[in-house]
N, C-alpha and C positions, 0 to 999 in steps of 0.2 A: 074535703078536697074541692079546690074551686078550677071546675072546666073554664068558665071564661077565662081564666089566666093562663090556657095552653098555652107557650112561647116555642114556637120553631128554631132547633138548634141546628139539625141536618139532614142533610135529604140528598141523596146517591141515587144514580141510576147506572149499571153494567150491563154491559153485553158481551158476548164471547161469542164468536163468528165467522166466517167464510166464506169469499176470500176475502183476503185484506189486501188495501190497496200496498204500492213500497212506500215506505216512508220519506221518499228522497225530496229534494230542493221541490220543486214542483208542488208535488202535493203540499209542500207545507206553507210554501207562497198564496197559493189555493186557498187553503181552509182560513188561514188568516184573514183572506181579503172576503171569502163569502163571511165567518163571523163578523166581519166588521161590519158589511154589510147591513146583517141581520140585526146592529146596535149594541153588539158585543165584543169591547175593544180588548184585546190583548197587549195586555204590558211585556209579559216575562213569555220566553219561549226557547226551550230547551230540548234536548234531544241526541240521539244515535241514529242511525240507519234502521235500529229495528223499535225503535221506542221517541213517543213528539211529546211531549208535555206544556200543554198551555194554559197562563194564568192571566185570567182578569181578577185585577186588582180592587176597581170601583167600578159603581156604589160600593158592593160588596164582594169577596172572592170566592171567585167560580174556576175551581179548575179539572182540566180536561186533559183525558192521556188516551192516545191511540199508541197500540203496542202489537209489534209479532211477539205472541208466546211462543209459539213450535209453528213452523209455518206447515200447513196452510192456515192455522187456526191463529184469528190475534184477538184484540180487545179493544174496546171504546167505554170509557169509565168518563163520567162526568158526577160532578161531587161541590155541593157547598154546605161547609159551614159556617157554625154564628152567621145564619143568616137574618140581618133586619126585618125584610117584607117576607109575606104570607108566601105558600106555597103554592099558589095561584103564579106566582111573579120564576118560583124553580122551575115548574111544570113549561110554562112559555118558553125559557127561556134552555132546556132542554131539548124543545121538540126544533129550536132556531141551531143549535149546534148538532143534532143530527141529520136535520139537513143540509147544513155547511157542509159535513162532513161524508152526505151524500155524492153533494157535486164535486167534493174536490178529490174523492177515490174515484170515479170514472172507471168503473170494473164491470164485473160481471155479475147478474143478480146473487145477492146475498142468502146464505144459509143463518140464522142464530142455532148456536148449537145448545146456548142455555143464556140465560136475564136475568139477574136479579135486582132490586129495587129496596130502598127502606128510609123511613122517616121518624126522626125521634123530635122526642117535643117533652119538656118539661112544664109540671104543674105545680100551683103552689097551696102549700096544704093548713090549715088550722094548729097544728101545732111547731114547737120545736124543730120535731126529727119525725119527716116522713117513715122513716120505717113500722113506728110506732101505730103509724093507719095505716101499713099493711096490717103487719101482725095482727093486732087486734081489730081493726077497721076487718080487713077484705078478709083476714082467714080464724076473726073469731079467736084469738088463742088469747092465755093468758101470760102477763108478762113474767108473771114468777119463772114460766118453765124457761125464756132463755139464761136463768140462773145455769142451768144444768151444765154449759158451756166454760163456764169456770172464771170470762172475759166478757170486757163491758160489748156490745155488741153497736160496731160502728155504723154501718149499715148492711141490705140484703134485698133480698125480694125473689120474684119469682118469674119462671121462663117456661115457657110453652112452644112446643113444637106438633105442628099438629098435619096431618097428612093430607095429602093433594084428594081433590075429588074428582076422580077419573072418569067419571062421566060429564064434566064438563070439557069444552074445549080447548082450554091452554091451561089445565089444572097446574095449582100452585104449593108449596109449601110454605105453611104459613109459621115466621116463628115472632114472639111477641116476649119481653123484654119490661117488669113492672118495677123498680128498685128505688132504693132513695138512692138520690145524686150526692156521690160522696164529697164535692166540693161544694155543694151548699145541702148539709142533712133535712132544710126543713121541705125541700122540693123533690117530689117524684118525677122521677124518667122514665119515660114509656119510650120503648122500640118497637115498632112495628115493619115487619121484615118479608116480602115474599122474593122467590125464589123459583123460577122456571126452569125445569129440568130435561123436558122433552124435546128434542128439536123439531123448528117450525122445519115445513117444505122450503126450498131456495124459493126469492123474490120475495116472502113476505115480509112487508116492513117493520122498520124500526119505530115503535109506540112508545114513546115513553110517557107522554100525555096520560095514556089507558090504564099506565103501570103504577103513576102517580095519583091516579084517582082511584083507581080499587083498593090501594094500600088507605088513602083518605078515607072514602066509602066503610073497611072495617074498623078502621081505629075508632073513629066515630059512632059505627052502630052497632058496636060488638066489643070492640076494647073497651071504650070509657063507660057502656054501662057495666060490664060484669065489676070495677072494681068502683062502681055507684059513687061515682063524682057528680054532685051537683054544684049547678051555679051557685054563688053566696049572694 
């Protein structure tokens, strides 16, 4: 498996929080004009009273949805995929739409009641069909036994979910995602996924920068050695 061919496919960040601003004219004149602001033009932009959806189109497509769930509680989800640049270029670009999204609710300090965050990235492997270096690569097995199955085996892999460490302070749920990519077999898809469950105290802010580098931080020191990808 070769790490320097990681290719960035998608990278999300969500919040779920309290209050939310209304979604009415205003605010959405607002967020528009601070993203533009910030360098990030909106093409498309659609919506209800209780849900804004916004898409920038180029470079690449970035889009953004502020939403009442149940009020008081709504949502701010920001999301791109097939993204060309590194996730240096998401993470920036992130931390400029939640602060648009700052100035244009004009509310009352914020609650997060939960976050979650995740970046998948595909590699590219030495032979045919990535799954073949699971199997045998990362879990030792022999091929004969997925005979037992009766059917050629297309692809698979393995998921991990693994529990918050409660003596940290914003512990996470970490779930991780190892499989070959069934629209090209010979490349493995890693997901790397965390998931904040605890609500912060109101007023603390929205990080998305912090959310995106600790998810980087493990995939890096944690994911890509346990399934022992090195450079070619």
């Amino acid at each position: 498996m070769d790490i320097s061919s990681k290719t960035l496919i998608h990278a999300g960040i969500n919040f779920i929080m309290i209050p939310m601003p209304r979604i009415d004219s205003t605010f959405k004149i607002n967020i528009q004009r601070f993203l533009d602001e910030a360098g990030i033009l909106i093409s498309k932009m659609s919506g209800t009273e209780k849900e804004l959806v916004l898409v920038r189109e180029r470079p690449e497509i970035l889009n953004i949805k502020v939403a009442l769930l149940e009020p008081p509680v709504g949502q701010l989800l920001i999301v791109k995929s097939t993204p060309q640049k590194t996730i240096d270029s998401f993470r920036d670009e992130a931390e400029n739409v939640v602060n648009a999204f700052e100035l244009a609710a004009q509310t009352s300090p914020r609650q997060i009641i939960k976050k979650d965050a995740a970046v998948r990235h595909l590699y590219e492997t030495d032979g045919e069909h990535a799954f073949q270096e699971i199997w045998e690569g990362i879990l030792e097995q022999q091929p004969e036994t997925l005979k037992k199955f009766g059917h050629q085996v297309l692809g698979g892999g393995l998921r991990f979910v693994l529990s918050p460490e409660l003596q940290e302070e914003d512990p996470a749920v970490i779930e991780i995602k190892i499989e070959s990519f069934l629209k090209d077999p010979s490349k493995i898809f890693v997901e790397t996924q965390y998931t904040w469950e605890r609500p912060s105290q109101p007023g603390v802010q929205l990080m998305p920068g912090v959310m995106i580098q600790l998810i980087c931080d493990y995939s890096e020191q944690i994911v890509e050695k346990f399934f022992g990808g090195q450079d070619a």
